[in-house]
C-alpha positions as CSV (number, residue, x, y, z in Angstrom):
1,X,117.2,40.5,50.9
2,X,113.9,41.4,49.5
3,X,112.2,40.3,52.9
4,X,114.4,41.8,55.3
5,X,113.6,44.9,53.1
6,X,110.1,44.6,53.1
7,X,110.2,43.8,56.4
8,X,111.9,47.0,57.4
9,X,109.5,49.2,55.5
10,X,106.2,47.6,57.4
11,X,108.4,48.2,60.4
12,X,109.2,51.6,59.5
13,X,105.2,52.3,58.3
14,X,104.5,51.0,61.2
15,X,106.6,53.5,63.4
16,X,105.9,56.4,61.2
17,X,102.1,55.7,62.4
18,X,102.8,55.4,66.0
19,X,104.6,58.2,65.7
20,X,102.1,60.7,64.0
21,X,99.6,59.3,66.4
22,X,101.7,60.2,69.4
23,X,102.3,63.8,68.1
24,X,98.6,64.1,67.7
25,X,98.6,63.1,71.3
26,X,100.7,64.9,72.6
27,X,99.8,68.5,70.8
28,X,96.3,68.0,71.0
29,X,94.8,70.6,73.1
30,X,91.6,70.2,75.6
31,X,88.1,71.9,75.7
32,X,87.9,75.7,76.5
33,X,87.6,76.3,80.2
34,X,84.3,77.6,81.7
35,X,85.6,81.3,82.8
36,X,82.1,82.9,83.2
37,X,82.5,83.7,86.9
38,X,85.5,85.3,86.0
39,X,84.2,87.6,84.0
40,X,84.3,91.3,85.1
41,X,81.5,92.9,86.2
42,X,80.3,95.2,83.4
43,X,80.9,99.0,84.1
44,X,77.9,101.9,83.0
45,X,78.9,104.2,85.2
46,X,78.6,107.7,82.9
47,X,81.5,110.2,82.5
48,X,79.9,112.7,85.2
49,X,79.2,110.8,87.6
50,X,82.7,109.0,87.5
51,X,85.2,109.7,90.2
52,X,87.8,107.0,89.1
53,X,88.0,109.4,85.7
54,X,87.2,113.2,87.4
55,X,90.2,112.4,89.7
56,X,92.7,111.3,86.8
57,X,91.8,114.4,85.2
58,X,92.4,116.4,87.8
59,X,95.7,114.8,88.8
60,X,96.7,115.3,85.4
61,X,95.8,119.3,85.5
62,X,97.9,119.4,89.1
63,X,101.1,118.0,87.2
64,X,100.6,120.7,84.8
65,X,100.5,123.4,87.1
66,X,103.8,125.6,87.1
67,X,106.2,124.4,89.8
68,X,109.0,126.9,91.2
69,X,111.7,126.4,93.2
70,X,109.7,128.4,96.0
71,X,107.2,125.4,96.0
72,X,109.3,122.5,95.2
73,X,111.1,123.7,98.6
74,X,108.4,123.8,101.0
75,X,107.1,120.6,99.5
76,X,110.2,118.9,100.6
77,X,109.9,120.7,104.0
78,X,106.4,119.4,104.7
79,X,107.7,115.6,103.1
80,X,109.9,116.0,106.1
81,X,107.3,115.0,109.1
82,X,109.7,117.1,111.9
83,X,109.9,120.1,109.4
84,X,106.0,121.4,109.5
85,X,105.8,125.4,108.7
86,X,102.5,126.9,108.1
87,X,104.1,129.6,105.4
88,X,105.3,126.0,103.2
89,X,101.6,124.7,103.7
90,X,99.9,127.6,102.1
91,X,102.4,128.1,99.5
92,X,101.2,124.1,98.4
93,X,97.5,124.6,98.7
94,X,97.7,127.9,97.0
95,X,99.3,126.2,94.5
96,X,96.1,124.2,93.5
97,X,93.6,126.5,94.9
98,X,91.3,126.2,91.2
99,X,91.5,122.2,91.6
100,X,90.3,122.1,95.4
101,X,86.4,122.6,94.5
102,X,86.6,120.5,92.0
103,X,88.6,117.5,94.1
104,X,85.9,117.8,96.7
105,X,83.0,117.2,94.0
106,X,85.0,113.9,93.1
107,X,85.6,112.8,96.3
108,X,82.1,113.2,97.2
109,X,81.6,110.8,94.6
110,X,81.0,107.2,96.2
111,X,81.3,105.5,92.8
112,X,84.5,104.9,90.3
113,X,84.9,103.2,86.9
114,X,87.8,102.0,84.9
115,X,87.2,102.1,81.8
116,X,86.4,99.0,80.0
117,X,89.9,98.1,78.6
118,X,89.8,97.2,74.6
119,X,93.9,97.1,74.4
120,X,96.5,95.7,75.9
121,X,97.7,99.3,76.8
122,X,94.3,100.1,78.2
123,X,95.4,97.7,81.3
124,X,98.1,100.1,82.5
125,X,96.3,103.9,82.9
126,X,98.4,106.6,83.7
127,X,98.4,106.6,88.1
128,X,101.8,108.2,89.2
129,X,100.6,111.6,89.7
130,X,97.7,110.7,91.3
131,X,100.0,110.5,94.7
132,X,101.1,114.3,94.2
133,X,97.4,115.4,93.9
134,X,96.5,113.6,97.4
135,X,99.3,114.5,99.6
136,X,98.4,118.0,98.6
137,X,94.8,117.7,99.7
138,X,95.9,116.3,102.8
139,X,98.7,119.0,102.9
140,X,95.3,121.2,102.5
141,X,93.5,119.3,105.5
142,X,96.2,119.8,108.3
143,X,96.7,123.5,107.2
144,X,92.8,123.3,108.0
145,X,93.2,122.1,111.2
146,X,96.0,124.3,112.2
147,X,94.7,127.8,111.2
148,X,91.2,127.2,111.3
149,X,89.3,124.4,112.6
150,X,90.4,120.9,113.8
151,X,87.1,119.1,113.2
152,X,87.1,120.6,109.8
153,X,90.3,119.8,109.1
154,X,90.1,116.3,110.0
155,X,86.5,116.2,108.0
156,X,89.0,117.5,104.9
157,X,91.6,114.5,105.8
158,X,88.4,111.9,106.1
159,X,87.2,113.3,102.7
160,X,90.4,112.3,101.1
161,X,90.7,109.3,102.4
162,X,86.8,108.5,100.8
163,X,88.2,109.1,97.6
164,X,90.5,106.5,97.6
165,X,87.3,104.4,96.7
166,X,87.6,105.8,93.4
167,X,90.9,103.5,92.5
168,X,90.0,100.1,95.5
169,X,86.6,99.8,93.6
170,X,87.1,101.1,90.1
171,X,87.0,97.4,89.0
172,X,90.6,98.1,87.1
173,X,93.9,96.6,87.5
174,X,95.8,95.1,90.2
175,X,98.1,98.5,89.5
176,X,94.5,100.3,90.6
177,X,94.0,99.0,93.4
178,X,97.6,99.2,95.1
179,X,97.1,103.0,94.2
180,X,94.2,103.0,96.4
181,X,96.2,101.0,99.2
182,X,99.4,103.8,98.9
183,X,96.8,106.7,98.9
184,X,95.0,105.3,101.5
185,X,98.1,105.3,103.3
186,X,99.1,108.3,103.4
187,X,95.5,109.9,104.0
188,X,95.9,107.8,107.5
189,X,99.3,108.9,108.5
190,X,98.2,112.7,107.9
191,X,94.7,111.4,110.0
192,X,97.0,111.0,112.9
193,X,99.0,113.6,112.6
194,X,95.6,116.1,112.7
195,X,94.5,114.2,115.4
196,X,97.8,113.8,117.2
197,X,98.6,117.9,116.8
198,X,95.5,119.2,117.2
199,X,93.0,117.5,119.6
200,X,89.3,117.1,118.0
201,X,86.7,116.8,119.6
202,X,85.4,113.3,121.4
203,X,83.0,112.9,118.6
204,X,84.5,113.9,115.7
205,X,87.4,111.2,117.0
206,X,84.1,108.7,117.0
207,X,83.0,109.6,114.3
208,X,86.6,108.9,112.6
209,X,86.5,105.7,114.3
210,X,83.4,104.7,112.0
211,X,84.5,105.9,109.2
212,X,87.6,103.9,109.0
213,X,85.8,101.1,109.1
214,X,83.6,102.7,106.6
215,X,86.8,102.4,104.3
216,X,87.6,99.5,104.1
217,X,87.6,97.8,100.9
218,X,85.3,94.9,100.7
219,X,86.5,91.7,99.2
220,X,84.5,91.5,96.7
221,X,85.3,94.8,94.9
222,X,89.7,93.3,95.3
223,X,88.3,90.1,93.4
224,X,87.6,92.6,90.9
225,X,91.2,93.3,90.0
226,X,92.2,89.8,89.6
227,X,89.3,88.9,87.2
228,X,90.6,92.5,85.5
229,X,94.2,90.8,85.1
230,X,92.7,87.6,84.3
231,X,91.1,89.4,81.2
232,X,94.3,91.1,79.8
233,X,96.1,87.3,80.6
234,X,93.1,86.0,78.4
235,X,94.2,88.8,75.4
236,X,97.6,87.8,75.9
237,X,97.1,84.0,75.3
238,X,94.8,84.6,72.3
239,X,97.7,86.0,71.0
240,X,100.4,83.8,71.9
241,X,98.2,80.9,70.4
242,X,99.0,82.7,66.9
243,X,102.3,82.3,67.0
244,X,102.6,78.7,66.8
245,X,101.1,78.7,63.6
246,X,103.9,81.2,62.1
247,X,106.5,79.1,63.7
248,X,104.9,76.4,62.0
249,X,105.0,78.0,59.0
250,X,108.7,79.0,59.2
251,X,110.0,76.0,60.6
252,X,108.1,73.7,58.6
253,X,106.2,71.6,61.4
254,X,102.7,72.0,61.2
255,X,101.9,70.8,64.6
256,X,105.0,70.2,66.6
257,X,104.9,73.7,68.3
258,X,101.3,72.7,69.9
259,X,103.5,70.6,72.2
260,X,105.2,73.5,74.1
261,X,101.9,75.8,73.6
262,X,98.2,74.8,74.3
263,X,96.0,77.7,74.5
264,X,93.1,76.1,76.2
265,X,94.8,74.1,78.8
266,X,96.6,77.4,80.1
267,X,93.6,79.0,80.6
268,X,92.3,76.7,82.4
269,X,95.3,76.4,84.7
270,X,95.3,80.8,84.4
271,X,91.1,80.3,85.8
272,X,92.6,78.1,88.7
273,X,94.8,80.2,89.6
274,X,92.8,83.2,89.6
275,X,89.8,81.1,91.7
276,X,92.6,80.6,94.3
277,X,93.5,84.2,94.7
278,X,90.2,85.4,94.8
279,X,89.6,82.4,97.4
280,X,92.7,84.1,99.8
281,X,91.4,87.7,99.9
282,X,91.3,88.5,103.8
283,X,92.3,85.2,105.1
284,X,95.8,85.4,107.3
285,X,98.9,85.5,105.9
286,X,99.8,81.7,107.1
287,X,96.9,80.9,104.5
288,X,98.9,82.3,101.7
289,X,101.1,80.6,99.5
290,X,104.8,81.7,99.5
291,X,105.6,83.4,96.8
292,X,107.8,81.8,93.8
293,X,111.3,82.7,93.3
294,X,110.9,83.2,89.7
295,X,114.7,84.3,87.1
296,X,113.4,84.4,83.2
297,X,116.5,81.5,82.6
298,X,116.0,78.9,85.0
299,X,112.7,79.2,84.8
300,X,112.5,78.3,81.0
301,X,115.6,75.4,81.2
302,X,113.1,74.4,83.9
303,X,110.2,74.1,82.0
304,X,111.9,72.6,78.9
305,X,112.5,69.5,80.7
306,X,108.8,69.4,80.6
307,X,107.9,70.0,77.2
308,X,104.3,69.6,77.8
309,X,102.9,73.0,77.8
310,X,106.4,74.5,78.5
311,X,105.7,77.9,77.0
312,X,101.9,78.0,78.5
313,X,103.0,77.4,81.8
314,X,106.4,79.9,81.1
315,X,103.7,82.5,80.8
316,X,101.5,82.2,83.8
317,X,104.7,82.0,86.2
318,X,105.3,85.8,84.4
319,X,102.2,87.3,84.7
320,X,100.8,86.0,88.3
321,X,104.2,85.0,90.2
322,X,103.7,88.4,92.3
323,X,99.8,88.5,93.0
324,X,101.1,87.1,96.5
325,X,103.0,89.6,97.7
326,X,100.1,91.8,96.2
327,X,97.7,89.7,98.9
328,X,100.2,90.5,101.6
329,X,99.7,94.7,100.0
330,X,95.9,94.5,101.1
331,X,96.2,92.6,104.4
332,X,99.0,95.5,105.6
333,X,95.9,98.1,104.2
334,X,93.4,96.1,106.5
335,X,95.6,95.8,109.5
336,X,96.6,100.0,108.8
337,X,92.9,100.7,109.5
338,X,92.7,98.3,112.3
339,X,95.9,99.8,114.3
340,X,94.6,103.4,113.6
341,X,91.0,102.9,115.0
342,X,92.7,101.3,118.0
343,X,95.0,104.4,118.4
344,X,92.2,107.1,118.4
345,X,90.0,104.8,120.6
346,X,93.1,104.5,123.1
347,X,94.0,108.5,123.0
348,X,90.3,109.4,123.4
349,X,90.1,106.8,126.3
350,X,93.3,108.4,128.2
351,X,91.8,112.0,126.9
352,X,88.4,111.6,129.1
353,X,89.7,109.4,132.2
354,X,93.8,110.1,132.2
355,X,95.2,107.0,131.5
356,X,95.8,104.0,129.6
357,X,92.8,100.9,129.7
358,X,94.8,97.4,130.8
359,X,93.7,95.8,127.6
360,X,91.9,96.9,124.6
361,X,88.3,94.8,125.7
362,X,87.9,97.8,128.1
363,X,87.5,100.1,125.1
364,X,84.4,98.1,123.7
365,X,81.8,99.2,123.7
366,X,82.0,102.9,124.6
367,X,85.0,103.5,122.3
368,X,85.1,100.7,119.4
369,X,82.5,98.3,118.9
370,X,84.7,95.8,118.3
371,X,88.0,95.0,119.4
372,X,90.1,95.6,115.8
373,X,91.1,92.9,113.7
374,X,94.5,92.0,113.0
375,X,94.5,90.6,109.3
376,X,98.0,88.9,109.0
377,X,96.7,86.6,112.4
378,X,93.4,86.7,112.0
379,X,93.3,87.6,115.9
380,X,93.0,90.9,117.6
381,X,95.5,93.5,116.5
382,X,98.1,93.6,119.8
383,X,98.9,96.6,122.6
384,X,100.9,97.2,125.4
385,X,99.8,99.5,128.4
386,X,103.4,99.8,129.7
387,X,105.1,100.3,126.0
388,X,102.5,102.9,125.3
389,X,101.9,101.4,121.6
390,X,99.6,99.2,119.6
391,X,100.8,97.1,116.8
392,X,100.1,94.2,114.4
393,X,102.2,90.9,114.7
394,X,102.6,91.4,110.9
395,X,104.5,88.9,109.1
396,X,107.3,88.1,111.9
397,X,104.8,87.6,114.7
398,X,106.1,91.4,116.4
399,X,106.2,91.5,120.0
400,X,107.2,94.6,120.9
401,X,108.4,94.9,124.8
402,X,110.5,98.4,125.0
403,X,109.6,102.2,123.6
404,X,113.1,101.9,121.9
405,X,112.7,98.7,120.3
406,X,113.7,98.8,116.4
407,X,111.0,97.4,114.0
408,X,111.6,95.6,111.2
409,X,110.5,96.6,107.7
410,X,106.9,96.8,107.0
411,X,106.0,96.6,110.6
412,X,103.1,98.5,112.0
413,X,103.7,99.9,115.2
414,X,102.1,103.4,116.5
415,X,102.8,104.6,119.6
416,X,101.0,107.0,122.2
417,X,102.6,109.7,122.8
418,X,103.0,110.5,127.2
């Protein structure tokens, strides 16, 4: 009895040691990753000569400003793109006639800087009434065009759409720079409409071609966003790395919990991921990955049938499973650009000979140096001589064959009026 007892205590020992061993194993963590070339580029840019931070201010004064019925109406009027009064226009730009030298200044500004964030908070600024500021300047630059110039005008629309710099290369947040895509939106739609309405000239209609392109957002200054997320995911797992140490404490098992949670080998995988965004910026949309169908429950059952890491990798399918569709966000940008250089080329082309070229080669290079690019395809963006319209294939590879054709959501289609 005594062996079979001693026996089953070296046996037990002996498991006990395996045991521990694979725990330490298993919860051991690796080296810190080598994150330097994510790192954000440092910001010096002073307080004056900041148009990211003049143009927050200011949106911040416009909400302020006293809003009546009176103006609240004709807003919703203008919204309304059949519904275009003069009386509603300068009830709006009277509304913010103390901001408008001011906006100028800041738009004029080629330069804008976030602020470097030191909080968690710091990563989400205050953007939403930013939009109200910009439609009113470009409420501002069609009014321009209507009752006093249209080459004015249209140099008030351009100006606007400059400023959107201020948010695509503020080196903030992803949330900075799809406020920059949405503004620049909108400046481009009202673009059209001064052109569309009010005829410029031939070379202020150039001129507008180049700077478009002049707009555009270079890759370089997007990668800046995702290294700005990657540094608030960074805060984020220093602080979940604490709490395994007070669950430890509460739950009595000093290193059990460094199973589900390993700092270090999340951000490496979180550097990965990031390096494979940045790598995607401005390729087609085929190049993209499809993005994850991601529900909080599943998602965690799934993961706990993989212990290892559970929690680490829990976290990065929360905080990056949307940075696709944010990809897709700057490739409709690009391709918005693209579309509207090739509509002003194709209206000043019928302008100055009466009609329509057979393809869009015949407009380079008198009218565009270069055919435009269609970002989703990577190919040239796509026009029709006998539909009157040019468009981007977008995600569903559009064709569009008739004037009444319906187009999905998100496509880009603009048409040429007869």
């Amino acid at each position: 009895m005594q062996k079979v007892l001693r026996r089953f205590g070296i046996v037990l020992a002996a498991l006990v040691v395996v045991g521990a061993t694979a725990l330490l194993v298993v919860t051991r963590d690796e080296a810190p990753p080598h994150i330097t070339d994510l790192t954000p580029r440092p910001r010096t840019l002073p307080p004056e000569k900041n148009a990211y931070i003049a143009l927050l201010t200011l949106a911040e004064e416009f909400k302020a400003l006293p809003q009546d019925d009176a103006y609240m109406k004709a807003l919703e009027h203008l919204d309304d793109g059949n519904a275009w009064a003069v009386e509603d226009a300068q009830l709006v730009v009277r509304q913010a006639v103390a901001l408008w030298p001011r906006f100028d200044q800041a738009v004029a500004l080629s330069q804008g800087e976030a602020p470097i964030p030191t909080s968690m908070a710091d990563f989400i600024p205050t953007l939403s009434d930013v939009r109200g500021l910009w439609v009113s300047s470009l409420v501002r630059a069609r009014l321009t065009a209507h009752t006093l110039n249209s080459e004015e005008g249209l140099a008030l629309g351009l100006r606007s759409l400059n400023g959107t710099h201020a948010f695509s290369s503020s080196g903030g947040p992803v949330l900075t720079q799809l406020t920059g895509i949405v503004l620049r939106g909108i400046a481009l739609e009202r673009i059209r409409g001064i052109i569309d309405q009010t005829s410029p000239s031939p070379s202020a209609m150039r001129a507008c071609i180049v700077t478009l392109e002049q707009s555009r957002q270079p890759a370089e200054t997007f990668a800046e966003a995702f290294r700005a997320e990657h540094r608030s995911s960074e805060l984020m797992i220093r602080m979940l790395s604490k709490l395994p140490r007070t669950w430890s404490t509460v739950m009595d098992a000093p290193r059990g919990m460094g199973w589900f949670f390993k700092p270090h080998k999340t951000a490496r995988l979180l550097a990965e991921r990031t390096r494979h965004l940045i790598a995607l910026i401005d390729q087609p949309a085929q190049a993209h990955p499809m993005p994850e169908k991601f529900t909080p429950c599943s998602s965690v059952l799934g993961n706990l049938a993989h212990p290892d890491n559970a929690l680490g990798r829990y976290y990065l399918q929360l905080s990056t499973g949307s940075y696709t569709g944010i990809l897709t966000a700057r490739l409709r940008d690009q391709i918005h650009i693209s579309v509207t250089q090739a509509w002003i080329a194709l209206r000043l082309f019928e302008k100055q000979t009466g009609d329509l070229p057979e393809s869009l080669d015949l407009l380079v290079p008198a009218y565009l140096p270069v055919v435009p690019r269609d970002y989703f395809t990577g190919d040239a963006v796509r026009y029709s001589r006998d539909v009157r319209a040019v468009w981007s294939a977008g995600e569903t590879n559009l064709v569009v064959t008739h004037p009444d054709q319906e187009i999905p959501k998100h496509g880009l289609v603009l048409r040429l009026k007869p």
